[in-house]
N, C-alpha and C positions, 0 to 999 in steps of 0.2 A: 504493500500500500504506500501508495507516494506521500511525502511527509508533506504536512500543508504551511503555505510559506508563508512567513512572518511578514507584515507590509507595514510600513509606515505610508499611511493614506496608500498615492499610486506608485510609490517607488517600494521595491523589495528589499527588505533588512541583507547587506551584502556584509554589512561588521557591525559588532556588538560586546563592545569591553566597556564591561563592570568597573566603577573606580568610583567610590565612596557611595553617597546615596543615589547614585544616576549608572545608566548607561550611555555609552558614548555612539553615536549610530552612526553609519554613513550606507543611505539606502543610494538604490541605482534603478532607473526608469528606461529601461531601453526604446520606449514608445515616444519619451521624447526627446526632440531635434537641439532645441534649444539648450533647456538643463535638465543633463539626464540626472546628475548628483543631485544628493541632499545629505547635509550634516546637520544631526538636532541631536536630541537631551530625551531620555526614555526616565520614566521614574515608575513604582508601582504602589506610591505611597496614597491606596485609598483603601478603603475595607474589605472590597473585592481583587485586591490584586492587580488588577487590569492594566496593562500600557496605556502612560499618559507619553504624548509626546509635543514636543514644544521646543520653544529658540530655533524652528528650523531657517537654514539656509540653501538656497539652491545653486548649483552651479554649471557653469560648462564645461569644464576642466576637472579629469581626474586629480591633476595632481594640486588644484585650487584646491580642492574640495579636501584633500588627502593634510594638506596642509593645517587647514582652518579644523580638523578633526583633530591632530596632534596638538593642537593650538587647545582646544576644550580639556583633552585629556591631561595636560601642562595643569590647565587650573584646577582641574579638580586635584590634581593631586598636591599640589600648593595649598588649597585650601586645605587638605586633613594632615600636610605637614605642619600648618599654623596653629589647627584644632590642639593636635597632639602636643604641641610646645605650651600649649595652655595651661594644661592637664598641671594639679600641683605637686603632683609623685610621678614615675613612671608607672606603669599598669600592665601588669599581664593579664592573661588568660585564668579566671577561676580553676581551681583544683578541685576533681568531681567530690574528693573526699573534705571538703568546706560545705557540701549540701548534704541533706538528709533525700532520701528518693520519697517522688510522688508517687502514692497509691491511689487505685482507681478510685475510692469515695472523698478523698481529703476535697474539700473546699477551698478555692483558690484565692476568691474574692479580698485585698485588702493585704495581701500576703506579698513580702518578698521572695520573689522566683528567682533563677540564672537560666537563662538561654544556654543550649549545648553551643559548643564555641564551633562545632561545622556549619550547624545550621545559619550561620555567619560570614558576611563576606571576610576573605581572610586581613583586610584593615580595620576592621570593626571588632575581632579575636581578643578583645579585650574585658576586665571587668567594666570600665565605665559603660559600655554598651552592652554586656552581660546581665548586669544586677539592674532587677523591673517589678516593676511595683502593681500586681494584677488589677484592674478595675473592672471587669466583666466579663461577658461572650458567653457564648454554651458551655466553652471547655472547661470555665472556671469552676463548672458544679459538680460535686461527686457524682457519679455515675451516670453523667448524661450522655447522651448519644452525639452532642456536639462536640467540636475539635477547637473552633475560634476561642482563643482568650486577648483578651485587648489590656491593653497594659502600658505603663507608664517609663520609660527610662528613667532609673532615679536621678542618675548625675545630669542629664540635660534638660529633662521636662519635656522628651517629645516624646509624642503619644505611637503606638507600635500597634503590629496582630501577628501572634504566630496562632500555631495550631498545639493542642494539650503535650503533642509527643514531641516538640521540640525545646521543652523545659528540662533543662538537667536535676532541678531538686528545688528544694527549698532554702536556701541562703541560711546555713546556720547563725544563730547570736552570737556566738565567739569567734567568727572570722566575721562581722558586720564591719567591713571597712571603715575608718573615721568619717570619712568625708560622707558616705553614706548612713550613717549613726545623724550627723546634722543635717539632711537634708529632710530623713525622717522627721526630728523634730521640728523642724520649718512647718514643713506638711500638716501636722499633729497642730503646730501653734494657729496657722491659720486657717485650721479646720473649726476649733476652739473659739475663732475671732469672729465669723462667718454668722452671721444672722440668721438665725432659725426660721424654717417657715411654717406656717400655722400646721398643716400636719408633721413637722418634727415634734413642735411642741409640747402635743399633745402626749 
C-alpha cells in the first residue's frame, strides 16, 4: 500500500527536521512554473496533534529556498542554545529510579509526573521539560479507557498533552528538585490568592 504523502497545502513535505518546538519544512510543487519551493514552520502544539503550518515562503530557486531553510534551522537552534544558558543549574535527564511507577487506578489529577525522556525530542531530554504538573484529560483517571493527560511544565508554564503510557512515574518528594519545590509553592500561593467562586464557596 503506497504510503500517503505528507502536503503542506499544494506542495509535498520533501524535508522535515525537528529542532526544538517546530519543524523545519521545505515542501516542493512540481505543478508549479513559477515557485515550485516552499520553506515554512510545522508545529503540533494543539490538542489534536495536527500540522499547523505557517511563516511560509515560496520560491524559484532550489538552492534560494535551501538556503533561507538552513537560515530557520540556525535560529531555532540559537534560540534553545539561549533557553539552555538561562536555565540556573545545568539539567539532565530524570533517573527512572527518582519516580515511583504509575498503576493502572492511581489518579493523576494535581500530581507531579516525568515524561519518559524518549518520548522527547532529544533537546528537550531534560528535567526542566520532564517534571509536569497533571491538570486533566481521560488518562489522568484511574482506570479509564482514555490515554490524553494534559498537563503543565512546571519550570516554564507551558501547557503540554501526552498520552497515560508516556509518563515514567510519579516524581518522588526527595529528589523534588529546588527550583521545582518553588514553583510548586508559587502555584499553591496563588491558588490560595484566587477569588472563590460562589460554587467553591459553598
Amino acid at each position: 500500500m503506497e504510503q500517503e504523502k505528507r502536503m503542506a497545502g499544494d506542495y509535498e513535505v520533501y524535508q522535515a527536521l525537528p529542532v526544538g518546538r517546530v519543524e523545519v519544512i521545505l515542501g516542493i510543487d512540481a505543478t508549479n512554473p513559477e515557485k515550485p519551493y516552499l520553506v515554512c514552520y510545522c508545529d503540533q502544539n494543539n490538542l489534536f496533534g495536527i500540522d499547523q503550518y505557517y511563516g511560509a515562503e515560496r520560491y524559484g530557486d532550489y538552492l534560494q529556498a535551501m538556503q533561507d531553510f538552513t537560515k530557520l534551522m540556525q535560529w531555532e537552534i540559537e534560540k534553545l542554545q539561549t533557553e539552555r544558558s538561562a536555565l540556573p543549574e545545568p539539567m539532565g535527564p530524570v533517573p527512572s529510579a527518582h519516580c515511583l511507577p504509575i498503576k493502572g487506578e492511581d489518579e493523576l489529577n494535581g500530581k507531579l509526573v516525568v515524561i519518559r525522556p524518549e518520548r522527547l525530542r532529544p533537546e528537550f531530554r531534560t528535567a526542566d521539560h520532564q517534571v509536569v504538573r497533571v491538570t486533566g484529560g481521560f488518562g489522568a483517571s484511574g482506570h479509564s479507557r482514555g490515554r490524553a493527560v494534559f498537563a503543565m511544565r512546571l519550570y516554564s508554564g507551558d501547557e503540554c498533552r501526552y498520552n497515560r503510557e508516556d509518563l515514567l512515574g510519579f516524581l518522588k518528594q526527595e529528589h523534588t528538585p529546588a527550583w521545582a519545590a518553588e514553583k510548586l509553592a508559587l502555584l499553591q500561593a496563588e491558588k490560595q490568592q484566587k477569588p472563590r467562586t460562589r460554587d467553591e464557596a459553598r
